[in-house]
C-alpha positions in Angstrom: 134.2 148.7 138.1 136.3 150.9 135.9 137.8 154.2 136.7 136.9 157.6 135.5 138.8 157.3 132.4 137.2 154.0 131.3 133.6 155.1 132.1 134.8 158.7 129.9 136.1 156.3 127.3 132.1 154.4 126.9 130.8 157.6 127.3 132.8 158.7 124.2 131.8 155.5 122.4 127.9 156.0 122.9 128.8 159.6 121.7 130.2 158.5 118.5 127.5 155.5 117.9 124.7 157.7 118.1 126.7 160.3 116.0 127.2 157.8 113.6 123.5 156.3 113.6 122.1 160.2 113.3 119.8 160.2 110.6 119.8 156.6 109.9 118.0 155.1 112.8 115.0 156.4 114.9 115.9 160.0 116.8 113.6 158.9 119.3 115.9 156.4 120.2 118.5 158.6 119.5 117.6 161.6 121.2 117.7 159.9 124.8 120.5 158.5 124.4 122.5 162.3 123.6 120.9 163.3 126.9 122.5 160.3 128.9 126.1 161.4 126.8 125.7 164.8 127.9 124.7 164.5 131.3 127.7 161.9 132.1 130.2 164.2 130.5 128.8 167.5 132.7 128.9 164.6 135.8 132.5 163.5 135.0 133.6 166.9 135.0 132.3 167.8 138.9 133.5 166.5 142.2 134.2 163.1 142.2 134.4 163.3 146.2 131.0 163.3 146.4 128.2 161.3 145.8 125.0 162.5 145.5 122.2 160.2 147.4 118.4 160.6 146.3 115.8 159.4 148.8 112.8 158.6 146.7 109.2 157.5 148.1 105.4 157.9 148.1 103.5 160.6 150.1 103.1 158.9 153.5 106.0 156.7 152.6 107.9 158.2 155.6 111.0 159.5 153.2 111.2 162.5 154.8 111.3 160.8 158.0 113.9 158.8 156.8 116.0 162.0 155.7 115.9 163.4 158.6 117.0 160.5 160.7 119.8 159.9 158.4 121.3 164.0 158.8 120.1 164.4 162.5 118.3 167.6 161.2 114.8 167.9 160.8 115.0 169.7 157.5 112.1 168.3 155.3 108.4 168.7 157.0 106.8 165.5 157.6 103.4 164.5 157.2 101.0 166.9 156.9 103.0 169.7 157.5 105.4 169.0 154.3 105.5 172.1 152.1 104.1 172.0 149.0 107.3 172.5 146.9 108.5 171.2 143.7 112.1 171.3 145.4 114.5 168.5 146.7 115.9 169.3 149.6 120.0 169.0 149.8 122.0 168.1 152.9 125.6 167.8 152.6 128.8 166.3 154.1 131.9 168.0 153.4 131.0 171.0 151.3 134.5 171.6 149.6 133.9 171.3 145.8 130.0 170.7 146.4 128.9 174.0 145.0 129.1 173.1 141.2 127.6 169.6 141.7 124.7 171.3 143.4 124.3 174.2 140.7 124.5 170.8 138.2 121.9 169.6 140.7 119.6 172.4 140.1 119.0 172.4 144.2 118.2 176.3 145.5 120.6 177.2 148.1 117.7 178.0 150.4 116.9 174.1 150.2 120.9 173.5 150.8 122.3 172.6 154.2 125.8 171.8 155.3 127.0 168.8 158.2 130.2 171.3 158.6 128.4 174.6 159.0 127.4 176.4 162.0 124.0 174.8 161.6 125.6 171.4 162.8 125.6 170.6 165.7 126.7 166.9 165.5 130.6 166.8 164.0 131.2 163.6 165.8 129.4 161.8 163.0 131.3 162.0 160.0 130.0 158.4 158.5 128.7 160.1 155.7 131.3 162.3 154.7 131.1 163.3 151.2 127.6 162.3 150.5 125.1 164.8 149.2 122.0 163.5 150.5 118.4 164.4 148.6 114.8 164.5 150.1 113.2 164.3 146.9 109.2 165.5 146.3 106.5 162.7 146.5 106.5 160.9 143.5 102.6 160.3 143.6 101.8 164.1 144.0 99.1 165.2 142.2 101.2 168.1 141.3 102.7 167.7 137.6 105.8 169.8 139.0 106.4 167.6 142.3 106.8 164.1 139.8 109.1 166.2 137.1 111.4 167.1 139.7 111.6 163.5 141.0 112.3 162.3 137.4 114.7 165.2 136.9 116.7 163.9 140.0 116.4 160.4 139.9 118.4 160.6 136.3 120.9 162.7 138.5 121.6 160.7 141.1 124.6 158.8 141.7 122.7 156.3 144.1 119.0 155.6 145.0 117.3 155.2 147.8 113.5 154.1 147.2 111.4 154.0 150.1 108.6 151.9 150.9 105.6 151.8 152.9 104.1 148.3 154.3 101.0 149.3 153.0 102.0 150.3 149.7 105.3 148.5 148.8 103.5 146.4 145.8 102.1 149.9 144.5 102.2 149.6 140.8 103.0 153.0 140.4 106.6 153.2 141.7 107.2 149.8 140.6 106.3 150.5 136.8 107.2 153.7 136.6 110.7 153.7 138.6 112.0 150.2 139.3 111.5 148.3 136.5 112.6 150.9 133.7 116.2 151.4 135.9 116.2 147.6 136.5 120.0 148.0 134.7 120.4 150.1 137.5 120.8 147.4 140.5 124.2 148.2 141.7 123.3 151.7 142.9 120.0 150.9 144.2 118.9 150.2 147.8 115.4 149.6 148.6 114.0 150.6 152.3 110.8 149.1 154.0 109.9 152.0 156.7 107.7 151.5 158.9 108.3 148.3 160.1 107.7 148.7 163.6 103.9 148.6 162.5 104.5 145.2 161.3 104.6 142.2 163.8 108.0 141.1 164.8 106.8 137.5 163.4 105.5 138.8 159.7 108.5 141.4 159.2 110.9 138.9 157.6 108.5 137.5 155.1 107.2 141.1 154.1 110.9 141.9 153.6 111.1 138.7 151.5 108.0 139.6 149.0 109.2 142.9 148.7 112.3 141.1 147.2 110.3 138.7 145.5 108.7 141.9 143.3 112.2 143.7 143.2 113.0 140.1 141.3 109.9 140.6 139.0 111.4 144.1 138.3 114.9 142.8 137.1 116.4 143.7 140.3 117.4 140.9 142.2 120.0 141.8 144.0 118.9 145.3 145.2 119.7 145.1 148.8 116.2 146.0 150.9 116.7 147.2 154.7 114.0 147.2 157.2 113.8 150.6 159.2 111.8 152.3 161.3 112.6 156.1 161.1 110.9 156.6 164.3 111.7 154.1 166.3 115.6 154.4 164.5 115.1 150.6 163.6 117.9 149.8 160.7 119.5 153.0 160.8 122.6 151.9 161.7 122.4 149.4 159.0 121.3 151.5 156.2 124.0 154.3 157.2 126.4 151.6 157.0 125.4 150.4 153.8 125.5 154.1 152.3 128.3 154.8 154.3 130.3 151.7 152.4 128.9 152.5 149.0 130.5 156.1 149.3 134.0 154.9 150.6 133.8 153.1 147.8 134.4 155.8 145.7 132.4 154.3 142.9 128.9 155.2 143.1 128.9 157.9 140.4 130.8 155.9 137.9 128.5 153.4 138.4 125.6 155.0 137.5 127.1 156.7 134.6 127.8 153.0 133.1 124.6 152.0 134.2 123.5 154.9 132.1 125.5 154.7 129.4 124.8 150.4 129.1 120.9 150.9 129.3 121.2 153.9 126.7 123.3 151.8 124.3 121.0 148.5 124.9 118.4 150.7 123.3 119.9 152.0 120.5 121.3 148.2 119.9 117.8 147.2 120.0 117.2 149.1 116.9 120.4 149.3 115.3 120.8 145.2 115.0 124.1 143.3 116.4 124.7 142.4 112.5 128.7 142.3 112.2 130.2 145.2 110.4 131.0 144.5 106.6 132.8 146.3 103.6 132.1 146.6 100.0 135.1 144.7 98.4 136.8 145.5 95.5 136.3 142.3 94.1 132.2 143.3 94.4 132.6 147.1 92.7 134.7 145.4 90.1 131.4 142.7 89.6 129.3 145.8 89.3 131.4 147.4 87.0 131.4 144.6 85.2 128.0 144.4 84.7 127.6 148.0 84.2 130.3 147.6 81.1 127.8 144.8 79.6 124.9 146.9 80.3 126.9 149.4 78.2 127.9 147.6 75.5 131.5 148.3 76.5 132.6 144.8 74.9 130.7 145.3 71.5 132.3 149.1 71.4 135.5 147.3 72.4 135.5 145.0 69.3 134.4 147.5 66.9 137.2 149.3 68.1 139.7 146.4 67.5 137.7 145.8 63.8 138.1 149.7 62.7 141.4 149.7 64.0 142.4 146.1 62.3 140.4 147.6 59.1 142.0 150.7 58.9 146.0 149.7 59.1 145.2 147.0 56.7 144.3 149.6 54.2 147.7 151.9 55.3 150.0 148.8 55.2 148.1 147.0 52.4 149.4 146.7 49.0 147.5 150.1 47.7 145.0 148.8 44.6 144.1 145.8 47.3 143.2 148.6 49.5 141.4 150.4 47.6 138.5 148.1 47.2 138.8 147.0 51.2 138.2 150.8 51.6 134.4 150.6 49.7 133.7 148.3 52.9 132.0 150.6 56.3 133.8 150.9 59.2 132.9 148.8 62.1 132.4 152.1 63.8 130.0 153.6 61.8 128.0 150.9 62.5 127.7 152.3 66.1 127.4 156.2 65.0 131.0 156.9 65.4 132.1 159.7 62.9 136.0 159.6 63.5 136.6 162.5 61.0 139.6 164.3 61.9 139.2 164.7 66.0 139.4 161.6 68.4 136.6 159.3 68.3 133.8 159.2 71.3 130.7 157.1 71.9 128.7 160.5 71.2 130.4 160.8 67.5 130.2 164.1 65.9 126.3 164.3 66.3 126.8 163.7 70.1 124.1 161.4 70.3 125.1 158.1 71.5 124.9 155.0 69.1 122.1 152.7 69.8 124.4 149.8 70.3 125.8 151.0 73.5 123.2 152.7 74.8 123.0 151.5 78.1 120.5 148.9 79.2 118.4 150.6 82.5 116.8 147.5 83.3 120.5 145.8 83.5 121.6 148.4 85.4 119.2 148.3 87.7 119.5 144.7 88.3 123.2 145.4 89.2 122.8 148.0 91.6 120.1 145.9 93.1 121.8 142.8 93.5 125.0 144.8 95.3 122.9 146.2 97.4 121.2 143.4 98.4 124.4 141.7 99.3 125.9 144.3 101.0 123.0 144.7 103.2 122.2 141.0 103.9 121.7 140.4 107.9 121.6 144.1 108.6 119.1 146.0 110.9 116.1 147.4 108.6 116.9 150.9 109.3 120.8 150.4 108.2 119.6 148.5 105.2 117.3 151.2 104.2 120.1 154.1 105.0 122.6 151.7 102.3 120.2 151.6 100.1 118.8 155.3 100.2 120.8 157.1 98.1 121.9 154.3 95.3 117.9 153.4 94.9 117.3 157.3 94.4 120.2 157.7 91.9 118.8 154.8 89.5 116.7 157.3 87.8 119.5 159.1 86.9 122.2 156.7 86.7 121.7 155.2 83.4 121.7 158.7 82.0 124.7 159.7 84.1 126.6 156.5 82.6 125.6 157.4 79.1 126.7 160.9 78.8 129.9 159.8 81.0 130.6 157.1 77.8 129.7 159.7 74.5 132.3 162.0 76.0 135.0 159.3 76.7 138.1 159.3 74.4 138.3 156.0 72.3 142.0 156.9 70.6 140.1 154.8 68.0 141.0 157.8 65.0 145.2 157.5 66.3 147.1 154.9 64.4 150.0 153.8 65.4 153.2 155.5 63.9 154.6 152.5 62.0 151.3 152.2 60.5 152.4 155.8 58.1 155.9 154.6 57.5 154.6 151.3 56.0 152.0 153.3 53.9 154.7 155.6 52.9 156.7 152.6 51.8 154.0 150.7 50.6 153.5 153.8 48.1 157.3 154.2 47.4 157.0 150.3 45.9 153.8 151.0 44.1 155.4 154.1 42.4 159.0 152.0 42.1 156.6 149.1 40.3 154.5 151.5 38.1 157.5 153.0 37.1 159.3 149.7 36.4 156.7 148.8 34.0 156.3 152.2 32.2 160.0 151.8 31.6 159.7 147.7 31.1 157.2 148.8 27.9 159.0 151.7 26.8 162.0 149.5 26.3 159.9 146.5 24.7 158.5 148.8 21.8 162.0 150.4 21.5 160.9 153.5 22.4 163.9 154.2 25.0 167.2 152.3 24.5 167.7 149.2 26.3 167.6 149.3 30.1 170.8 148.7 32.4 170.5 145.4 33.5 171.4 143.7 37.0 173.2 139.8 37.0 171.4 139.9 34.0 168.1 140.9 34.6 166.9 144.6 33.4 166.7 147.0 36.2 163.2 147.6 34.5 161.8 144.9 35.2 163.6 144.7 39.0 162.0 147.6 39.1 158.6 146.0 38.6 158.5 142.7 40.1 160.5 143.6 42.8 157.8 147.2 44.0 155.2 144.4 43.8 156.7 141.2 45.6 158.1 143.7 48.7 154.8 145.0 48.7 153.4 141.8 49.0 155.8 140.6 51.5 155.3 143.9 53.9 151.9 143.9 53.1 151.8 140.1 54.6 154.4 141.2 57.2 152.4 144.1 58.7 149.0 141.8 59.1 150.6 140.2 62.3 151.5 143.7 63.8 147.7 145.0 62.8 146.5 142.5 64.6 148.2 143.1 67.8 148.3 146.9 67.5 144.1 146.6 67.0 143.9 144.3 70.2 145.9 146.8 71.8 143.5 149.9 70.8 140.7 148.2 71.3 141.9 147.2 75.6 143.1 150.6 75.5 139.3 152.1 74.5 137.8 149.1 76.9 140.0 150.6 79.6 139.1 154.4 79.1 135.5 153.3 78.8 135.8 151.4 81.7 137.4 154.1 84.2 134.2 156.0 82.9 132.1 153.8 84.1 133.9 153.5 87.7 134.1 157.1 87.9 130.2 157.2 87.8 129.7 154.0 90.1 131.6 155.1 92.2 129.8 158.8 93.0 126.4 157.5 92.7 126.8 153.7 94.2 129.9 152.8 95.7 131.0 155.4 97.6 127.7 156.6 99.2 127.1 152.7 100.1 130.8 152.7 101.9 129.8 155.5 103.7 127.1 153.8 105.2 128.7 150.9 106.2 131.7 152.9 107.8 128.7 154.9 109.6 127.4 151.3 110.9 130.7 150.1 111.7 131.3 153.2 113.8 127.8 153.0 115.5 129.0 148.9 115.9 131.3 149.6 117.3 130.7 152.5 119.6 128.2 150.7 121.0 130.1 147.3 121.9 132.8 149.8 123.9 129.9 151.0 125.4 128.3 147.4 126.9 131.9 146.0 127.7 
């Protein structure tokens, strides 16, 4: 058995599972398994030189008889003259740090009574030092206070003594009510038959043998059961002993904390599944965002891009009069109700109403969202598979809305032409005017209107003039189609990449990161909970 700090440590693990599960699985699961956390913690912080001994039984069980043999005292009334009190009586071996366990205890100090005060008259017998032994009401009264009190207790207790009567052992009552829901509970359990000197010397052993026969039926087979007689002070000895070695021990109360704690956490496992913990991947969010940018239309807005782009710095870099007709052509992004204007283009245009191209397909969406969720949530526990899903199934309604309004206001750079792109068109037009002028001059000097034109290795500057603006505006013109091409790809990845961080941005607030957060908050609970049933 584990030491203090070890049975603190599981007691800190249920903590943080049922922190973790709160508001994802059943609170009435929940809600007993806080109580069992708090009440260990308030134990662990008393005296651990003490443990606290209940003695539980039925009215006529001889419990008190039992009690009272074990202290020497007769504190609790027997038989007909027990009080009818909803009290536990307390008797106590070494009071030094009892007080606060007591108070925790809830036992009046008029029901308290002390081996080392003046009351005692038997020092000699120090066997059960440090035991705080508890004559519990009957747990059969027909008084609703007597059985709360025995419930209250028994949850208290450090170690249980359930007393039997040979008339009454196979009562259903204690054995459904008390035995087999603390059948997790075994190791600080001890069963005692009283009475036995009513039973034939020849029948005791096999009545002691079916009561262990039904302790087996209850899940508690190895819940030692002691045959007394509290009047006759039959199996005194032996049961003082056996109490007397539990306590040496040292262990009893951590014992029953873990017992606690295990049967606590086997509950909330019950519900909470034994599914291992799993993540959302990247590689998955990228899949979704994937499929969110095809839902989009991202590619198509991505190629228009590239076309407009391609279109556009064909017409800067083109030889001009060739341009000019290429310009009668639309855009490709007019097609999609872009309006580039003078200010950056955005899927919303000037107008601000998205283009019916990438307007983004809700039933696709949905069928993304759907299909992460259902892999994250394969093999789970229904209630963790229902908190994944809560808060990505509820944002679907919005979500395709979200994704559009996140995509009119995104930023294509689709208007922004590269810088080259002028100085060609600036050269471009320096050739065209250096041609046009050429061929002015080339006529002028053909009708003798001007004198004869300079020439160069022979050749009129005139006409260099003209044939050489058009051939270099041919050749840049042919020149600058390779670097549109690759300046277009470029504008276009550069568009499919603001587009997509849009798109991820929105994902991730409504989808990804509420679904991580659930499965940290099952990993946690996981994982608090196997800490917990080491």
């Amino acid at each position: 058995m584990g030491d203090g700090s070890e049975v603190g440590a599981r007691v800190a693990a249920l903590e943080s599972a049922v922190g973790a599960a709160t508001g994802r699985l059943d609170d009435r699961v929940l809600a007993p398994a806080r109580t069992v956390t708090d009440r260990a913690a308030a134990r662990l912080r008393l005296s651990a030189d003490h443990t606290v001994v209940a003695i539980a039984g039925a009215t006529g069980s001889g419990k008190s008889s039992t009690f009272n043999a074990l202290t020497g005292l007769e504190l609790s009334a027997v038989g007909v003259r027990r009080p009818t009190t909803s009290w536990a009586t307390a008797c106590v071996w070494g009071s030094d740090g009892a007080h606060e366990l007591l108070e925790w205890l809830g036992i009046p100090a008029r029901h308290q009574t002390t081996r080392d005060s003046m009351l005692d008259t038997r020092r000699e017998d120090n066997a059960l030092d440090g035991v705080v032994l508890l004559d519990l009401p009957d747990h059969d009264s027909t008084e609703v206070s007597h059985h709360l009190e025995v419930d209250r207790l028994v949850a208290l207790a450090d170690m249980m003594v359930w007393v039997l009567d040979p008339q009454k052992y196979a009562d259903a009552a204690i054995h459904h009510r008390y035995l087999e829901p603390l059948r997790t509970h075994g190791e600080v359990m001890v069963v005692v038959l009283n009475h036995i000197d009513t039973v034939p010397p020849e029948r005791r052993q096999a009545m002691v043998d079916d009561v262990r026969r039904l302790l087996e039926a209850d899940g508690l087979p190895d819940v030692p059961v002691v045959a007394v007689s509290a009047r006759e002070g039959i199996g005194l000895d032996d049961l003082r002993a056996l109490i007397r070695r539990r306590v040496e021990e040292k262990r009893m109360s951590r014992a029953r904390l873990q017992a606690d704690v295990r049967a606590a956490a086997e509950r909330v496992e019950e519900v909470s599944g034994t599914a291992a913990p799993r993540s959302l991947s990247d590689e998955r969010v990228q899949r979704l965002e994937d499929g969110l940018a095809e839902a989009a239309g991202v590619p198509a807005v991505a190629e228009a891009v590239e076309r407009s782009t391609r279109s556009r710095a064909r017409r800067a870099t083109g030889w001009p009069p060739v341009a000019w007709v290429s310009a009668l052509r639309p855009d490709p992004l007019a097609k999609l109700g872009l309006d580039l204007g003078d200010e950056a283009a955005t899927l919303g245009g000037r107008s601000g109403r998205g283009p019916e191209a990438a307007s983004v397909q809700r039933s696709r969406v949905d069928s993304e969202v759907r299909s992460l969720l259902d892999d994250v949530t394969d093999g789970l526990a229904e209630p963790w598979a229902v908190a994944v899903r809560r808060e990505p199934v509820a944002a679907l309604g919005t979500l395709g809305d979200r994704l559009d309004e996140s995509l009119r206001a995104t930023d294509l750079g689709a208007s922004r032409l590269p810088g080259w792109v002028q100085l060609v068109r600036v050269l471009q037009w320096l050739l065209l005017l250096a041609a046009v002028g050429g061929g002015v001059w080339a006529l002028l000097d053909a009708t003798g209107t001007v004198e004869d034109g300079p020439e160069v290795a022979g050749i009129s500057v005139p006409l260099l003039l003209l044939g050489g603006g058009v051939l270099l505006g041919l050749v840049l013109w042919l020149v600058s189609a390779g670097l549109v091409r690759g300046a277009a790809r470029r504008q276009a990845e550069r568009a499919e990449v603001r587009l997509r961080e849009s798109i991820a941005a929105v994902s991730s607030e409504l989808v990804v990161t509420p679904v991580r957060t659930e499965l940290a908050a099952y990993e946690t609970c996981h994982r608090g909970l196997a800490t917990a049933l080491r």
